[in-house]
C-alpha positions in Angstrom: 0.0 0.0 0.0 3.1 2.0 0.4 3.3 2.2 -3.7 0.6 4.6 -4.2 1.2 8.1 -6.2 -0.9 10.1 -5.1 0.2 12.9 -7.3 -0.9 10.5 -10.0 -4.5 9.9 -8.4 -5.2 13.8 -8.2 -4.3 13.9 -11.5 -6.5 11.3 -12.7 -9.1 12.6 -10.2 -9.2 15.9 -11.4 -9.5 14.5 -15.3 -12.6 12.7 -14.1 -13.6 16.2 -12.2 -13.5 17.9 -15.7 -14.8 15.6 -17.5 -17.5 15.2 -15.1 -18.7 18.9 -15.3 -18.4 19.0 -19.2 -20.5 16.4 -19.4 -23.2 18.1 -17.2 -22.8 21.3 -19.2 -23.5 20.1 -22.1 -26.4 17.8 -20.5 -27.5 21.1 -19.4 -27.3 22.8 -22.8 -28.9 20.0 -24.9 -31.7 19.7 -22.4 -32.1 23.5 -22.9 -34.1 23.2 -25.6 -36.5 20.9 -24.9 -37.8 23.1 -21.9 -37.9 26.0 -23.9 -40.0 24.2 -26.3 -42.4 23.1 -23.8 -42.8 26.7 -22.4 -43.6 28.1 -25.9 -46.0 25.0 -26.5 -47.8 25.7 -23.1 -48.4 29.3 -24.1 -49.5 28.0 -27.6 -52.3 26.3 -25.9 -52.9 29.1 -23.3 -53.3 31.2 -26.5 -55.3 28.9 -28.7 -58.0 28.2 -25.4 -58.3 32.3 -25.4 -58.9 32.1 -29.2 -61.1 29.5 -28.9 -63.6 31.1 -25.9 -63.8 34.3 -28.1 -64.4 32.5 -31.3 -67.6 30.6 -29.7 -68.6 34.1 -28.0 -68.4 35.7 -31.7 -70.6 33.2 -32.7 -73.1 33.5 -30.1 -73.3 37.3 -31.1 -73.6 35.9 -35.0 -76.5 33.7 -34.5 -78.5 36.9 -33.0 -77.6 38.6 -36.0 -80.0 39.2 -39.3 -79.8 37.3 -42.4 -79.9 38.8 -45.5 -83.7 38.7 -46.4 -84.4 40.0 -42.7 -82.2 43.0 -43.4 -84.0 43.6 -46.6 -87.0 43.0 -45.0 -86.1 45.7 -42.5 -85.3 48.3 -45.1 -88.5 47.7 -47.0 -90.7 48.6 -43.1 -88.3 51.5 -43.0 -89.0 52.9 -45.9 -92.7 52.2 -45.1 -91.9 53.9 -42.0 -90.5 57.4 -43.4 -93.2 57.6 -46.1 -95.9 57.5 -43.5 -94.0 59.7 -41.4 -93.4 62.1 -44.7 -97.1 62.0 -45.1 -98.1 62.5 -40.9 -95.9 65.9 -41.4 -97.9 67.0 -44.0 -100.8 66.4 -42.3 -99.7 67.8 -39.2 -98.3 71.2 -41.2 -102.0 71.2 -42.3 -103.4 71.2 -38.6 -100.9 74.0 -37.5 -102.1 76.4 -40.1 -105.7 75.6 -39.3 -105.0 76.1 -35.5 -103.4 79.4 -36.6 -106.0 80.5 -38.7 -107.7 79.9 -35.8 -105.9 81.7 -33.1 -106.0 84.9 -35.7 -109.3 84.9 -35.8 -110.0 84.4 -32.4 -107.8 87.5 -31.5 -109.0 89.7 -33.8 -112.0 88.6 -32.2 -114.3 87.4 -35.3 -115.8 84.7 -34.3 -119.2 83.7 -35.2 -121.6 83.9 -32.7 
């Protein structure tokens, strides 16, 4: 037992000790990627479940919306709508100069009696 060199074994120790710590550095850089790749995939998903929730709220909205021939249906009553309300305004114009004709008279104070 007296033969040993322990010179020698440090040596060789400190060759292990390197190689050792290479190895886990480069453990530690290949497995890099991997991790980084599952972080981006998890906020894929987190992304694609937002997408998701607001595409089935749009389409909520879009079955509440008109269809075509219900829009064109709508534009026909509105145009219905102003006419009668073009013709009401006449009408009323009508009544007001009545009721001023009216008022006139009844201020000048010829009324029939």
């Amino acid at each position: 037992m007296d033969n040993w060199n322990y010179t020698e074994l440090k040596f060789w120790f400190d060759v292990l000790q390197w190689l050792i710590t290479i190895g886990l550095g480069l453990w530690v850089w290949i497995s890099r990627a991997p991790r980084e790749n599952k972080l981006a995939i998890a906020e894929l998903e987190a992304r694609l479940k937002k997408s998701e929730a607001e595409q089935e709220k749009l389409q909520v909205r879009l079955e509440y919306l008109p269809t075509k021939e219900e829009l064109h249906q709508m534009g026909k009553e509105l145009s219905s709508l102003a006419s009668k309300l073009d013709s009401s305004a006449g009408r009323m114009k009508a009544i007001e100069n009545k009721l001023d004709l009216l008022i006139e008279n009844e201020l000048r104070g010829n009324h029939a009696r």
